[in-house]
N, C-alpha and C positions, 0 to 999 in steps of 0.2 A: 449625905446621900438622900437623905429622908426629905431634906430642904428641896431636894431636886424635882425627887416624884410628886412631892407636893405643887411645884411650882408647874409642875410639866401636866398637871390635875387640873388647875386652874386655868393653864392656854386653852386644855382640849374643852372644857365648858364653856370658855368663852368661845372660842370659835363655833360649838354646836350651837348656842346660843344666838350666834349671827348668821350662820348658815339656818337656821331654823324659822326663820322671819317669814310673817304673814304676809299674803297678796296685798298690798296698800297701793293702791296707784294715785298719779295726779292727775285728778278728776277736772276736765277742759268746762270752762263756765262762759257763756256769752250773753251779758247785758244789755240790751238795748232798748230803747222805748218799742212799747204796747201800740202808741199810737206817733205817726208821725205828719203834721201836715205837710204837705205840697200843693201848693198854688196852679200845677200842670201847664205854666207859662214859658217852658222851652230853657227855662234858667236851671242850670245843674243843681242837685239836688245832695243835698252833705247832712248826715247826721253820725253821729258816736256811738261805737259799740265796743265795750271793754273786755277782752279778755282775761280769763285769770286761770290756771292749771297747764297749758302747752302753750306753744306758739302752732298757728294753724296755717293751710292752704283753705282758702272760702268761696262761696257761688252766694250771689244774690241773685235773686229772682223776685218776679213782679206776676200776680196773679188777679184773674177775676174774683172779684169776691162775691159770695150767694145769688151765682149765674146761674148755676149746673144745670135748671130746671129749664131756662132761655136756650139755653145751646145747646140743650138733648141731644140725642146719636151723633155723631160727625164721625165721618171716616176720612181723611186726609196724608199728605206725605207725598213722598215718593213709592212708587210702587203701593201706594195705602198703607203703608207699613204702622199708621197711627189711628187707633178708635177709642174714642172717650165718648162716654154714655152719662147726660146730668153729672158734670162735675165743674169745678171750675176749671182753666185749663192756664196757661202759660203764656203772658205778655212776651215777656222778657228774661233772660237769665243769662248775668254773666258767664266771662270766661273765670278760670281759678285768680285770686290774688291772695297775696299774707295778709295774717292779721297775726299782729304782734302782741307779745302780754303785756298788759296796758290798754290805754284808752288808742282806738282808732277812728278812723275816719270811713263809710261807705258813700259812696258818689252813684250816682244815676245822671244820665243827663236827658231824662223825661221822655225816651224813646222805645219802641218797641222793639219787636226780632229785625223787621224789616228797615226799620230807622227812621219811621214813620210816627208824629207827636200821639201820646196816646193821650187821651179826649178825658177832661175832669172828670173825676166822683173818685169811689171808696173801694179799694183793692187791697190785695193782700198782699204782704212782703217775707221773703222768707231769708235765712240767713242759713247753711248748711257750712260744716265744716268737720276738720279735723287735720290729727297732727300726722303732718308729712316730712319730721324730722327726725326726732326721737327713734329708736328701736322698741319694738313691740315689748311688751314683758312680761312674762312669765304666767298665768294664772292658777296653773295644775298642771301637773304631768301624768295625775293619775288620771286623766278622763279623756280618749279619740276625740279628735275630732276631725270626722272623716265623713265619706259624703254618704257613707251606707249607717250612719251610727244616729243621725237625724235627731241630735238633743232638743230640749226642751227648757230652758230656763224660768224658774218658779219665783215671782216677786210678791205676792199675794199669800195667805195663807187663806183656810175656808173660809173663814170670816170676812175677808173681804181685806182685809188689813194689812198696809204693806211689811214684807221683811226686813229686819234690820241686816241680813244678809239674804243673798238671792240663794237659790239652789238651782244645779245644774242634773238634771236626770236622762241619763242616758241607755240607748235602747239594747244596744249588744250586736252582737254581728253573729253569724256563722253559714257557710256558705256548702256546696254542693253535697249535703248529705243524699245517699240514696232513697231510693224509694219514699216512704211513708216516715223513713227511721227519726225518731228525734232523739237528738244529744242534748246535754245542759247549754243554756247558756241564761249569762247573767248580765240582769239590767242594775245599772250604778246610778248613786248619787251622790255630787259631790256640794260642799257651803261654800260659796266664793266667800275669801277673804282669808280663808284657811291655809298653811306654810305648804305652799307645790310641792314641798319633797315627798310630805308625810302620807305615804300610802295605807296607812293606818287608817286617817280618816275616813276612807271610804265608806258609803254603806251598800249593799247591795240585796239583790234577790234573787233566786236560780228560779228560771223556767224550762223547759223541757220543750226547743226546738226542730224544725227542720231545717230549711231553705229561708234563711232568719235573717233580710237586711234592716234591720235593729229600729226598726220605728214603735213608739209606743205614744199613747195618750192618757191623760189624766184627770182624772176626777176632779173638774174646780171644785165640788163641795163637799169632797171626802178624798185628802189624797193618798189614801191606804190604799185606795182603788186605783185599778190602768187597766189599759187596754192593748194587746198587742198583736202585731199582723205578723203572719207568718204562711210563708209560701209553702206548696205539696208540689211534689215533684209529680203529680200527674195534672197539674197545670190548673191547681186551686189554691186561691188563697183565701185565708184562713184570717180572722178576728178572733181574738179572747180576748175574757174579761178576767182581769186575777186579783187577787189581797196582796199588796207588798208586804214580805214578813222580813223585818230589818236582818238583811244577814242569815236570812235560813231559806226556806223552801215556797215559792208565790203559791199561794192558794187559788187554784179555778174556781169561776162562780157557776156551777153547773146551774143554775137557777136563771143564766144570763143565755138569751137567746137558743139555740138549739146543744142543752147540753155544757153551755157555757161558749160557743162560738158561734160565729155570722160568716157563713162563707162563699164565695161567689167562683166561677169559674172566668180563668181569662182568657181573651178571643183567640191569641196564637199560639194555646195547647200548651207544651211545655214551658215554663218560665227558667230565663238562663239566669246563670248566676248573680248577672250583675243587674235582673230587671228591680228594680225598686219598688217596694210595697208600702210607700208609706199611708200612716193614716192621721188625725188631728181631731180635734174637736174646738169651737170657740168659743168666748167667754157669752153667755148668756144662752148659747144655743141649747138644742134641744140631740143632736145628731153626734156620731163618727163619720168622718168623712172619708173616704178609700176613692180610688181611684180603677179604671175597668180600661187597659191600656195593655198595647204589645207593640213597643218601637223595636227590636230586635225581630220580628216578624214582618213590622211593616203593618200588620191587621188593620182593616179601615174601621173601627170600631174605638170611639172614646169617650170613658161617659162618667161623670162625677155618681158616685155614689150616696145616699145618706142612710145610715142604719140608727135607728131609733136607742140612746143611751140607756132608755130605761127596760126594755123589753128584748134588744138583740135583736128584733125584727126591721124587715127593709122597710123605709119611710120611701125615698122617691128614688128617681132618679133623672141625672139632667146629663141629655146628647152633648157634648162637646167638639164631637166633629167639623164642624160650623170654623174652628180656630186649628184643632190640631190633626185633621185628617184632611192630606191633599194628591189626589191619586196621580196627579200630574208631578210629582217629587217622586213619587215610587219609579212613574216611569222616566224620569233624568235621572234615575241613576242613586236617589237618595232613597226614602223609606216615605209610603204612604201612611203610613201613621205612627206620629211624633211623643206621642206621651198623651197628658202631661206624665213625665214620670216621678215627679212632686207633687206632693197636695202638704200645704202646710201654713198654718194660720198667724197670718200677716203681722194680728199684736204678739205673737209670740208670748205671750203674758207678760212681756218684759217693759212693755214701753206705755202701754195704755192708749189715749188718746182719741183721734177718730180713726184709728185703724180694726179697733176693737171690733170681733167680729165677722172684720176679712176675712179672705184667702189667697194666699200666692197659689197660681200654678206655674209650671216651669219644667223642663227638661233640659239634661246637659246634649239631649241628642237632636235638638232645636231651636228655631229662631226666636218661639214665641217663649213672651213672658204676658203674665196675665191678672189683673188684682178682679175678684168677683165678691158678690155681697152673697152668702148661700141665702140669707132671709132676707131679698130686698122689699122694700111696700109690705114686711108685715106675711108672706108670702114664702111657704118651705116648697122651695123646688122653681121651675118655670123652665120659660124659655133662655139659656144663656146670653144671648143678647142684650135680655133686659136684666141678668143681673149682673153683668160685667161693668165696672166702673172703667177700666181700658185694659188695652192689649198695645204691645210691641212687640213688632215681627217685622223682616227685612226692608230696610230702606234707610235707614238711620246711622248706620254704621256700630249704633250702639249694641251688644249681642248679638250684631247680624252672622249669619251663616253664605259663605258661599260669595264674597261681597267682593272679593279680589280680582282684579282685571285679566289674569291669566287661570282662573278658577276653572276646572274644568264639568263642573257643575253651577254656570253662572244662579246666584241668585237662589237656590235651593232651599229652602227655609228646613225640612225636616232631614237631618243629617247625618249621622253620632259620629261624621269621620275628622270633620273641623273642629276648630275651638272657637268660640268657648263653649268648655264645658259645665253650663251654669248646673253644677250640682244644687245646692243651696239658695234661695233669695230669702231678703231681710232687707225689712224695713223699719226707719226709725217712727218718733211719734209723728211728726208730720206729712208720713208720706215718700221721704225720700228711698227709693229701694235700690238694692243693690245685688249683683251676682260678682263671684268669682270669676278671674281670669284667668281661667287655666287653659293651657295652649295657645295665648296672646304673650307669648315672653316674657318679660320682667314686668306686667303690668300686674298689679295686685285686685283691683274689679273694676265691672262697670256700674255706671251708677244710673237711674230713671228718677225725673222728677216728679213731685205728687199725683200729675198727671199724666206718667207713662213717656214723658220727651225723653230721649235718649241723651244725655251728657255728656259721655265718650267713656273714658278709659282714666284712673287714677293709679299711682304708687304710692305704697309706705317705701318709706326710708331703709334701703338696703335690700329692696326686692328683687329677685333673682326669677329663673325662669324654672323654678319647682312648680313643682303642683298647689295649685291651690282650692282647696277643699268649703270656702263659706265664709260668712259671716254669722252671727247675732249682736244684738243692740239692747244694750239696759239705757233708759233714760225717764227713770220713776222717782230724782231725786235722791240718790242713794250715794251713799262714800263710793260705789262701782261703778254708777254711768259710765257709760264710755262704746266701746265698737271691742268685740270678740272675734276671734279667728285661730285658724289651724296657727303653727309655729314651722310650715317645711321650710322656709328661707333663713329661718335660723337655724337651719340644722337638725332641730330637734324632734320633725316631722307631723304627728297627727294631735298635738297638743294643745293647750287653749291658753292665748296668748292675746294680750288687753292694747288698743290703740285708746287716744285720748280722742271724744267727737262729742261736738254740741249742736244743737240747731237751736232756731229758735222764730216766731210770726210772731207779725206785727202788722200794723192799720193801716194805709196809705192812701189819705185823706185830705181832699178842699174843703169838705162841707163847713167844720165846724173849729176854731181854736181851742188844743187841748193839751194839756200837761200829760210831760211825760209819766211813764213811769218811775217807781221809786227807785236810783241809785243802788239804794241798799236796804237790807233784812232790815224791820221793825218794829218792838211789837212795845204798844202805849200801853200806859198804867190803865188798869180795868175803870171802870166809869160804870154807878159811882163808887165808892169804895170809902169807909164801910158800905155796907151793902143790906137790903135787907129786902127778899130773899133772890133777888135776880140781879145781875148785872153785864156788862156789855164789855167784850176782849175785844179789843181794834190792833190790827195789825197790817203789815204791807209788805209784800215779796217783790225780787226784783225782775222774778221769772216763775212762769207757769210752773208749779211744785202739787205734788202730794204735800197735803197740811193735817197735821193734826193736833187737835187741843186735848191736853190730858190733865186733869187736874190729882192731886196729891194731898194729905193729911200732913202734919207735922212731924208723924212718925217716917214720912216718905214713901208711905205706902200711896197707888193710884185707888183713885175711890170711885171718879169718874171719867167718860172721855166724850166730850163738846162737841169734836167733829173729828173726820178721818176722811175726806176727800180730795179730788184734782182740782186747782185755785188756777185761775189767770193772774198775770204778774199783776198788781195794783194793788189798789187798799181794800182791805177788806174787814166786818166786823161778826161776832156773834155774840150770842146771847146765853147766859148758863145760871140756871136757877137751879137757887142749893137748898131751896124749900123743904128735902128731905134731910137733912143735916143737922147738925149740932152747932149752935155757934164757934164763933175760932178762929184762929188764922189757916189760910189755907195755901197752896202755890198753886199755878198754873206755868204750862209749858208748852210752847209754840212751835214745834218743829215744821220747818218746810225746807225739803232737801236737806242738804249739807248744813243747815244754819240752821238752832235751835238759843232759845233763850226762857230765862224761866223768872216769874215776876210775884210777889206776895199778895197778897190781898186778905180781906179780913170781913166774916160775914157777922151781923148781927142778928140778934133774937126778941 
């Protein structure tokens, strides 16, 4: 009998032991050359891009490269439904094709949107993708993800340095309390990589709520600190500044703006349950960002906010109306003003790149989607025109509103009765953005390229006609990369569940003959070596990475660290003087993204 319980002791830890398995996904990797030439002589054009982690669905595209400042404003489309301000904009982009794991093949046959040769010199190329096979899988259960819940995913620590795992912080919810009254409610954080089941992990903070759609912001350079917005049922919302205290009670910074809050009142009086209050900050700024909007009213009033991070006092403000108030929608039948009822910053801290510093705005109750620079030229605040990088709004099919041949509000841009309802936008590093398709049936999002062109409409694999609540994107070189999303088509509803996605630019060039990029990770014997007291790490990635050089003693301990930045794919070298040192043998370690390697070396005296 004894033999029994014991053996029946052993199934039940091994089974908890498989059931208990950490988030690991297969992380989609796309190689290709930095730089490719083409001759622009009408001959199809073929070079190799290897996949490795999924088999994907892919978009090449063909872009101006450092035009932006030539082509300034353009308003174009149908219906103008297209405005890009100084950027580059979009030759060509195919339709979807596979790419398989392995080496593939991309083709161009050196023509434009219109089929027209497009004329020599130096463009950009981009590669967008991801897996449209596979089923989503799992990342946590302990943390919504829901369109009122507005997370924040954390790849950075204060210092600047990426995480070897991301965090996921999210805002809390709670909804028609009365009056002034506030109840608890608690913001989470959760480590991606950590076992879904384990609700243990959590950590959390309790604040003291009303009219709470769960948006917070956080301190890049202290993140004990956030910020959070919270609506009053007499039709004010409210900013706080508070201490996260892990697990116990957020501490108010009454020292922070009036009392510890920034509060503004909104145009159309009472805010209903479902108006969204979110607010953002971005990497390097100076502000919070809120938003001054009533699409449930209709109010013709919309206006980007900035409130000063260090003092709680208002810095500016910038009219928006210009995009999302149109009194001629109120009177068909829709709502004279559309939002945004999103403000939320573009790098999401997750991706880096040049999005760093964006803004998405966006409303599920409208046609427009919007990327803006809040500091463009150096400049806090202006006129929105000139800091808009583009706008998509009706003509494109892509997010449009009202676009249906029997619509009984043709063409309607501000609307909350259609779909989609673009809760959420998220963009990767280079640009490519995306909303949820919800109320478009089994499509999973739409997707805009760097320049705001509309793509159409994507699925993952197994997608049904639930709700679909968002995206975010890690793509910082981490075991995570990949594309984030709710779980309701699996069932499992407001969950956070991982797609494999890579992108990746490149050069598309007559000028000059030039080698590709490297194949693969590489990092040379230091030079020279012995050494005495400086010498030179040469190494070469195969794709644009977070890099860092960490040096280590023989005990294993880190003594120093070389460098910690964003590399372009190619060869690259540095320099590390151990002048203050001891002679010795020493190691050095190369991480970039997923690929690390570690090499001896030996300093003299």
């Amino acid at each position: 009998m004894r033999k029994c319980v014991f053996a029946a002791f052993i199934t039940l830890a091994f089974v908890s032991s498989v059931l208990a398995a950490p988030f690991s996904p297969a992380v989609m990797k796309i190689v290709a050359p930095s730089v490719v030439q083409y001759d622009f002589d009408g001959k199809q054009l073929e070079f190799s891009a290897t996949v490795s982690g999924a088999p994907a669905s892919a978009l090449f595209g063909v872009f101006t490269k450092d035009q932006g400042a030539k082509i300034g404003a353009v308003w174009n489309g149908f219906l103008g439904w297209h405005y890009v301000n100084k950027i580059d904009t979009s030759i060509y982009i195919s339709q979807s094709f596979a790419l398989d794991i392995g080496k593939n093949t991309v083709k161009w046959n050196g023509k434009d949107e219109n089929g027209k040769s497009v004329s020599a010199g130096e463009y950009s190329y981009y590669i967008w993708a991801f897996d449209n096979v596979n089923s989503k899988k799992i990342v946590t259960k302990q943390m919504a993800f829901r369109w009122n819940e507005m997370s924040i995913v954390q790849i950075m620590d204060a210092a600047g340095k990426p995480l070897a795992k991301p965090v996921i912080w999210e805002g809390g919810s709670k909804y028609k309390v009365p009056n002034d009254e506030r109840i608890e409610t608690w913001q989470r954080k959760w480590t991606i990589g950590n076992d879904p089941e384990d609700a243990t992990l959590v950590e959390s903070t309790k604040t003291l709520s009303s009219e709470d759609a769960g948006s917070i912001a956080l301190d890049l350079k202290d993140y004990s600190m956030f910020w959070k917005s919270d609506g009053i049922n007499n039709g004010t919302v409210e900013i706080r500044k508070f201490k996260w205290v892990p697990n116990g009670d957020a501490v108010l910074q009454t020292a922070w703006g009036d009392d510890g809050k920034f509060a503004f009142s909104l145009p159309g009086g009472i805010p209903s349950s479902e108006l969204h209050m979110p607010i953002t900050n971005v990497e390097g700024g100076t502000d919070i960002f809120a938003v001054n909007h009533d699409y449930i009213t209709g109010a013709s009033i919309s206006e980007l906010i900035y409130v000063d991070m260090e003092t709680g006092e208002e810095t500016t403000r910038v009219d928006l109306a210009n995009w999302w108030v149109d009194l001629a929608d109120g009177e068909a039948g829709g709502q004279a003003g559309g939002g945004p009822s999103d403000v939320i910053n573009a790098g999401d801290q997750s991706i880096g790149g040049p999005l760093s510093g964006m803004l998405h705005l966006q409303a599920h109750g409208s046609c427009i989607n919007q990327l803006l620079d809040p500091y463009r030229d150096g400049e806090v605040g202006g006129s929105i025109n000139d800091l808009t990088l583009w706008v998509n709004g009706n003509g494109d099919y892509t997010g449009d509103h009202n676009y249906e041949t029997d619509s009984v509000r043709p063409w309607v841009c501000n609307d909350y009765n259609p779909g989609p309802y673009k809760y959420w936008t998220a963009s990767d590093k280079y640009g490519f953005c995306q909303f949820p398709s919800y109320n478009l049936g089994a499509s999973s999002f739409g997707l805009y390229a760097p320049d705001g062109t509309g793509l159409g409409q994507f699925a993952f694999a197994g997608e049904t006609t639930s709700n679909k609540m968002g995206h975010r994107y890690l793509q910082y070189g981490s075991p995570y990369d990949g594309m984030y999303q709710d779980g309701n088509s699996t069932g499992e509803g407001g969950i956070w569940t991982f797609i494999a996605h890579d992108s990746v630019k490149g050069v598309l060039t007559n000028l000059v003959a030039v080698e590709e990029a490297p194949a693969a990770f590489a990092v040379a014997q230091n030079s020279p070596n012995p050494f005495n007291p400086s010498t030179t790490i040469s190494f070469s990635i195969p794709e644009a990475a977070n890099v860092t050089i960490e040096v280590y003693n023989v005990a294993g301990q880190k003594i120093d660290t070389v460098t910690g930045e964003f590399m372009n794919a190619g060869s690259h070298s540095v320099t590390w003087d151990g002048s203050a040192l001891s002679a010795g043998v020493y190691f050095y370690t190369v991480k970039a993204g997923e690929f690390s390697k570690t090499m001896k070396m030996t300093l003299l005296k």
